[in-house]
Backbone as JSON, one array per atom type, in Angstrom:
{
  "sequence": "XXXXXXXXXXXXXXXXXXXXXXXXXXXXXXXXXXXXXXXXXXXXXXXXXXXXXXXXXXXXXXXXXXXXXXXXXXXXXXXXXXXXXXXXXXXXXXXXXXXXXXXXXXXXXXXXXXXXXXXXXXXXXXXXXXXXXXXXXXXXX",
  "N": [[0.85, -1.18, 0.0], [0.75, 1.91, -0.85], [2.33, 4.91, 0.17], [-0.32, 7.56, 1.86], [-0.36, 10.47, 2.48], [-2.45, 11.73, 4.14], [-3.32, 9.48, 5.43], [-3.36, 8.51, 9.15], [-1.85, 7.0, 11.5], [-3.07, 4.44, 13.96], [-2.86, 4.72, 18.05], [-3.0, 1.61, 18.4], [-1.9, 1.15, 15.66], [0.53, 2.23, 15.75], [2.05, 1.4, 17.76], [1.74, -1.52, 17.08], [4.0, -1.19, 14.71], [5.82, -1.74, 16.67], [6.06, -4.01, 17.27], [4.34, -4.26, 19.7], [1.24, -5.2, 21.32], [-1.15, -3.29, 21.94], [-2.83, -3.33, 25.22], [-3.67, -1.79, 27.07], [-6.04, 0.44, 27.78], [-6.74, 1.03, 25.14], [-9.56, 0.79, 24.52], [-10.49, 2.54, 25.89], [-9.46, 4.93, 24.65], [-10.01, 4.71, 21.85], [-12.39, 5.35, 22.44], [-12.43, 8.18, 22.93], [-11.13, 9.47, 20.69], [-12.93, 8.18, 18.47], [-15.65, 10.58, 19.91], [-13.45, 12.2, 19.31], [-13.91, 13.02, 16.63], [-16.71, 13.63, 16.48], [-17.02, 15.44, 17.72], [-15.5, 17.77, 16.63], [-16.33, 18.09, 14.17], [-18.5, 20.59, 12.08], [-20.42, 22.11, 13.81], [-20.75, 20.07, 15.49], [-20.71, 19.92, 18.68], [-22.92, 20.84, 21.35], [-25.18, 22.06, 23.84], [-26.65, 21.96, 26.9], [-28.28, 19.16, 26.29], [-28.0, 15.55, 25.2], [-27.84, 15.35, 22.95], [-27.1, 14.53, 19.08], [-26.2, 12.8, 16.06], [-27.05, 14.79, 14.21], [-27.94, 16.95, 15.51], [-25.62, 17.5, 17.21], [-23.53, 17.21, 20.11], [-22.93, 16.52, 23.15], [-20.57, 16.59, 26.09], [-20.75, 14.36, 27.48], [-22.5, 12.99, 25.82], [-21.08, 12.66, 23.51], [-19.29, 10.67, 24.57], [-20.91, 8.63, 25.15], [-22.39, 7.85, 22.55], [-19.63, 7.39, 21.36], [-18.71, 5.07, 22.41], [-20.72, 3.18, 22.05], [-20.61, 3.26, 19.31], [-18.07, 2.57, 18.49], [-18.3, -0.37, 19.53], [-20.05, -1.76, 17.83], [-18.48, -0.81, 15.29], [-15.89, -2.23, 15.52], [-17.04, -4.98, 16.33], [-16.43, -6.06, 18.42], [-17.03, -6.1, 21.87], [-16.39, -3.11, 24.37], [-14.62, -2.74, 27.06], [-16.51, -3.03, 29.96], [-15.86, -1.03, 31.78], [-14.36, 0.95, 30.35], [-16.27, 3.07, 29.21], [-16.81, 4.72, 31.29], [-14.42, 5.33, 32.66], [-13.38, 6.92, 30.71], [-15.21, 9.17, 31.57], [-14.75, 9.52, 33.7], [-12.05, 10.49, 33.94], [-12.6, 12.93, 32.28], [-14.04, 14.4, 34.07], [-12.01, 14.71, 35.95], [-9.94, 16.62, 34.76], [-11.65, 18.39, 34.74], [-12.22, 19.01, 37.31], [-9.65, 19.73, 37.93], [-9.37, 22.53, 36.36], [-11.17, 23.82, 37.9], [-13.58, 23.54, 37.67], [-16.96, 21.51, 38.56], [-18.91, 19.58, 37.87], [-19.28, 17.26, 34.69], [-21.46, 17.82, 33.14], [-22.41, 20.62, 34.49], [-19.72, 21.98, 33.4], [-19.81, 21.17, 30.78], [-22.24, 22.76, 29.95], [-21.85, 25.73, 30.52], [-22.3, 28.72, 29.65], [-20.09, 30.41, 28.76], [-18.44, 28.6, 27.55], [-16.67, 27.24, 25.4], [-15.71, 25.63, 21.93], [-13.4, 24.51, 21.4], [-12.32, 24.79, 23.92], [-13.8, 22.12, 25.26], [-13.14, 20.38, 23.23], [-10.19, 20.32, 23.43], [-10.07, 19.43, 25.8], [-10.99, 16.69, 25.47], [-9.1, 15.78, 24.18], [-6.57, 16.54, 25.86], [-7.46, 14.2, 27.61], [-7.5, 11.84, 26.68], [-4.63, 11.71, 25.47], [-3.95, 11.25, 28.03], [-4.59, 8.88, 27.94], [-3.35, 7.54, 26.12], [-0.27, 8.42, 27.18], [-0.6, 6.41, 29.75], [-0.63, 3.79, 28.35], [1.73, 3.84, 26.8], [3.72, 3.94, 28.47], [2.89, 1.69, 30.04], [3.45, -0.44, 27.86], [6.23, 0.05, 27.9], [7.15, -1.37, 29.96], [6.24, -3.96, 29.14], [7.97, -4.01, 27.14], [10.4, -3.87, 28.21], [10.8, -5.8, 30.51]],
  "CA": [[0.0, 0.0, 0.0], [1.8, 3.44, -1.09], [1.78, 5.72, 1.89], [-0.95, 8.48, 1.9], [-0.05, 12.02, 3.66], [-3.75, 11.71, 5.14], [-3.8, 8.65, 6.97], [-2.89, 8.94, 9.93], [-2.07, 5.87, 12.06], [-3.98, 5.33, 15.5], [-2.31, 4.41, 18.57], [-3.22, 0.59, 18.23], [-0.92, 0.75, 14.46], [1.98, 2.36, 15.4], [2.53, 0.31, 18.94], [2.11, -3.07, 16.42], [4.98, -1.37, 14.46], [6.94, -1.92, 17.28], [5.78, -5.55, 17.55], [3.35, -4.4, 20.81], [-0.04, -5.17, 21.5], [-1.67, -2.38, 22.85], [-4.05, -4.3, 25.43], [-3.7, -0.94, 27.97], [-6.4, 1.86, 27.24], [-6.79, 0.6, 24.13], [-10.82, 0.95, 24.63], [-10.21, 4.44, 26.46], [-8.84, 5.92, 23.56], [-10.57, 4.94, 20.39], [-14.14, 5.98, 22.68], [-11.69, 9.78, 22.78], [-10.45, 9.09, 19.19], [-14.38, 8.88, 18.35], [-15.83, 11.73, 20.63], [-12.89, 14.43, 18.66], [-14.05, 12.94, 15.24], [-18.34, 13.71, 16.47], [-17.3, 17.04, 18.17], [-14.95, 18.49, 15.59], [-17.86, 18.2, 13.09], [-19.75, 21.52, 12.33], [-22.21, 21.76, 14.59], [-20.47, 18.76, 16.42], [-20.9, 20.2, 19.89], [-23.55, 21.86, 21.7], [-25.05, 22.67, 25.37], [-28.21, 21.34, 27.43], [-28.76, 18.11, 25.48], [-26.78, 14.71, 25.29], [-27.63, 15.5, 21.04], [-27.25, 12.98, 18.24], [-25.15, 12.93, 15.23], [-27.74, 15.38, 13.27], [-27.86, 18.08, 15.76], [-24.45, 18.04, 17.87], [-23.41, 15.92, 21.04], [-22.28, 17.31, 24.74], [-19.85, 15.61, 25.95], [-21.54, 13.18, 27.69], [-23.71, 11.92, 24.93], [-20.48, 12.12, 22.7], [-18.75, 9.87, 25.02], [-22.57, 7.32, 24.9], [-22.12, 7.59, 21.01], [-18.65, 6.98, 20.5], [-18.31, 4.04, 22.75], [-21.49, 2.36, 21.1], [-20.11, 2.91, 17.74], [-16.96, 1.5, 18.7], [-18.6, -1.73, 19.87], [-20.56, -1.59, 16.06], [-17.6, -0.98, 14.47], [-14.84, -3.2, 15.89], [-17.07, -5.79, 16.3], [-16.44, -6.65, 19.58], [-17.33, -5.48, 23.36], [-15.77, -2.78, 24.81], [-14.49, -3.25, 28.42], [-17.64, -2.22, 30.57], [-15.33, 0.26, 32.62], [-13.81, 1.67, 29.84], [-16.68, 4.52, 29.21], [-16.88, 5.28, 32.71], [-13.15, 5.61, 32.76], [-13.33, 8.44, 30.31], [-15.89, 10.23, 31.8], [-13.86, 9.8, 35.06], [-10.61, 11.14, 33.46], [-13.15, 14.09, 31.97], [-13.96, 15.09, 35.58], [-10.89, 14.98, 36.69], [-9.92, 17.27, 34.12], [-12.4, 19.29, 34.85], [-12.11, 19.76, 38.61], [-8.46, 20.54, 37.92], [-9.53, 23.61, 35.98], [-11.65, 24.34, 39.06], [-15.31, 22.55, 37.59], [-17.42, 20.5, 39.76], [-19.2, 17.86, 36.49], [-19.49, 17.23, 33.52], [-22.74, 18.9, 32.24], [-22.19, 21.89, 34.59], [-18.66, 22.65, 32.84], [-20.09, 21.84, 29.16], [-23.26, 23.76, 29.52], [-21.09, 27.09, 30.89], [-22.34, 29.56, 28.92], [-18.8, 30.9, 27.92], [-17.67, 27.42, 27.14], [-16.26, 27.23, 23.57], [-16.01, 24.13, 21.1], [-12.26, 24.51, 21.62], [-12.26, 24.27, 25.06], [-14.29, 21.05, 24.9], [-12.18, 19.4, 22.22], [-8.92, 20.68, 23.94], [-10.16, 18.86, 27.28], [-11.14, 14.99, 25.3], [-7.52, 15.77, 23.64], [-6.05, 16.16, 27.35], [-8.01, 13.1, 28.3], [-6.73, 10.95, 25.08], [-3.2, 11.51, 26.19], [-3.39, 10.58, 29.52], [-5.05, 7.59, 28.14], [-1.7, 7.27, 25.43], [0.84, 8.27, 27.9], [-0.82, 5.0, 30.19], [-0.12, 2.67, 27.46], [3.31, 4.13, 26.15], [3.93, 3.28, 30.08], [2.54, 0.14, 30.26], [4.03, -0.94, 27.21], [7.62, 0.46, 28.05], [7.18, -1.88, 30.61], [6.53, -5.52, 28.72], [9.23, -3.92, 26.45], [11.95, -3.81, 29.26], [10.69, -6.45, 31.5]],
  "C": [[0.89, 1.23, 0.0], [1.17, 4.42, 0.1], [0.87, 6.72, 1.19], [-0.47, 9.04, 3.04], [-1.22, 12.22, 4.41], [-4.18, 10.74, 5.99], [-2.93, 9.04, 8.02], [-2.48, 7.48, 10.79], [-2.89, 5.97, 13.82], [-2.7, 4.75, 16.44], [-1.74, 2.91, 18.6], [-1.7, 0.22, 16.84], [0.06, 1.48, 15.11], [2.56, 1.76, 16.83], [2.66, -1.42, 17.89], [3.17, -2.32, 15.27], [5.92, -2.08, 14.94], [6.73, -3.59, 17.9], [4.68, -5.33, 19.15], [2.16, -4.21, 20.41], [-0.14, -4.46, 22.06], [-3.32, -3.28, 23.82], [-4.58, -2.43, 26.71], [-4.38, -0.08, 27.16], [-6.41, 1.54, 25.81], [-8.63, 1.04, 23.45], [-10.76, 2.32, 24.66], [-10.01, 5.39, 24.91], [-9.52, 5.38, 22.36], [-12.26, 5.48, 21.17], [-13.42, 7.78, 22.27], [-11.6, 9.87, 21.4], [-12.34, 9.44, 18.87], [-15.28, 10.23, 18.75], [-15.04, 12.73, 20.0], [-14.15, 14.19, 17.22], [-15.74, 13.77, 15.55], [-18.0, 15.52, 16.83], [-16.27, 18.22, 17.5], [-15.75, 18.92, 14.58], [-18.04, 19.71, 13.55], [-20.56, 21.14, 12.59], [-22.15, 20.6, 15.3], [-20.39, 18.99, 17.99], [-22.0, 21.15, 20.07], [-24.08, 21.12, 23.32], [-26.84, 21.7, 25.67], [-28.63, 20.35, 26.63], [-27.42, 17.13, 25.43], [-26.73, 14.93, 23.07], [-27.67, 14.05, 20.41], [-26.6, 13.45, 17.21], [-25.7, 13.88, 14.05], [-27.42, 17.04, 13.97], [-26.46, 18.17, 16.99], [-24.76, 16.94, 19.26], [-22.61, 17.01, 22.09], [-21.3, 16.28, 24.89], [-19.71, 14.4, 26.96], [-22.31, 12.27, 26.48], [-22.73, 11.91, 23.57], [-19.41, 10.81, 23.06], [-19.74, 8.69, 24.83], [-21.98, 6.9, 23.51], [-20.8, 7.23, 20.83], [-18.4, 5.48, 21.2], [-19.56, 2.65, 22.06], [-21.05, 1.87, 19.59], [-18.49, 2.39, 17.59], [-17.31, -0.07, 18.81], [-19.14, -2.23, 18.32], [-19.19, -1.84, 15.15], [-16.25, -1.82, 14.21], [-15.23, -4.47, 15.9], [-17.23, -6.67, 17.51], [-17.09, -5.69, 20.98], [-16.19, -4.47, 23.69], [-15.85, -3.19, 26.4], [-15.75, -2.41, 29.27], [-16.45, -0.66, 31.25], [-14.82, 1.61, 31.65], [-14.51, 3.43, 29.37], [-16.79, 5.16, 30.6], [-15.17, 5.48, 33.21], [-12.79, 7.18, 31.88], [-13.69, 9.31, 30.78], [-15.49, 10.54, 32.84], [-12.98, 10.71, 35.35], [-11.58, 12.77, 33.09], [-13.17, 14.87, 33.31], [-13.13, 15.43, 36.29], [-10.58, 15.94, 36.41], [-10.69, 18.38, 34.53], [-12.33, 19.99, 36.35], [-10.56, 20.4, 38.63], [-8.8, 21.95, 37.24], [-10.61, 23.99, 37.07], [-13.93, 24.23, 38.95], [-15.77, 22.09, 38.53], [-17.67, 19.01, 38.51], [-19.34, 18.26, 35.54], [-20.14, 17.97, 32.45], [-22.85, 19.72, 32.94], [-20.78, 22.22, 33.85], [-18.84, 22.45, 31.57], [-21.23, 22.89, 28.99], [-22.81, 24.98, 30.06], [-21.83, 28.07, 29.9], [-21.44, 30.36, 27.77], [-18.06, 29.89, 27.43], [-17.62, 27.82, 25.67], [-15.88, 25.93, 23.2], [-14.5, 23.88, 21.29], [-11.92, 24.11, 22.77], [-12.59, 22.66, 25.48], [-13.23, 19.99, 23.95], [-10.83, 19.58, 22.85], [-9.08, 19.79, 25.36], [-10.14, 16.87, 26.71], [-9.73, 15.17, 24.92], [-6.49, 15.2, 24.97], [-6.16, 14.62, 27.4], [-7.09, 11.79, 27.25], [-5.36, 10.69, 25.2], [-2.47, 11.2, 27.13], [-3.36, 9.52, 29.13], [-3.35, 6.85, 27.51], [-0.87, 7.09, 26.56], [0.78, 6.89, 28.99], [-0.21, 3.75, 29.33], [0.35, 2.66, 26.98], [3.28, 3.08, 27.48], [4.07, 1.9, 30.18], [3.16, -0.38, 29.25], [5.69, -1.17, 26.63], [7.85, -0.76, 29.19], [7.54, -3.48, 30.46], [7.69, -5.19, 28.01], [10.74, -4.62, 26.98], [11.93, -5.24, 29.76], [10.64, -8.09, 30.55]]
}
């Protein structure tokens, strides 16, 4: 296959470069990986509503949707914990910027679509930097 400048690889392909299975966060991150792709969209975020893929998704009901359509699309089960692990990591996130939950810090009034997408990004990288980690680990060990 001749490389294309637009794919991109996900975390999953460029850990099996290196001959690793990504078994760590593996779930975590394609529900994040989903959730940018729904709330990058025009008109892919909005406020007081979990939404739907017509009129925009909070980011609660883009976290619902992306982990469903992960299970659809992979084929298989995701790990039950794994959406409740995002939305965990979201909160966290969020009380560090001085939030209390979820749908009080997306429905803010001054919130922006940036902000929002800049926070699942955060979250996405913790999930990465976990399973660099973990996988620096079977590497060595």
């Amino acid at each position: 296959m001749p490389f294309d400048a637009v794919t991109t690889l996900t975390l999953a392909e460029r850990l099996q470069l290196h001959g690793i299975t990504p078994a760590v966060n593996a779930a975590e991150i394609a529900i994040c990986d989903g959730m940018l792709v729904l709330l990058r969209k025009r008109g892919g975020w909005r406020r007081h509503s979990y939404g739907g893929p017509t009129e925009g998704f909070c980011l609660v009901g883009a976290a619902n949707w992306a982990a469903r359509k992960e299970v659809v699309s992979l084929g298989y089960r995701l790990p039950p914990p794994a959406e409740t692990r995002v939305k965990k990591a979201m909160t966290q996130a969020i009380h560090f910027r001085g939030g209390s939950e979820i749908t009080i810090w997306n429905d803010e009034p001054n919130r922006r679509k940036r902000e929002v997408i800049a926070l699942v990004e955060e979250v996405r990288e913790s999930f990465v930097a976990e399973a660099l980690a973990s996988a620096a680990v079977v590497v060595s060990g």
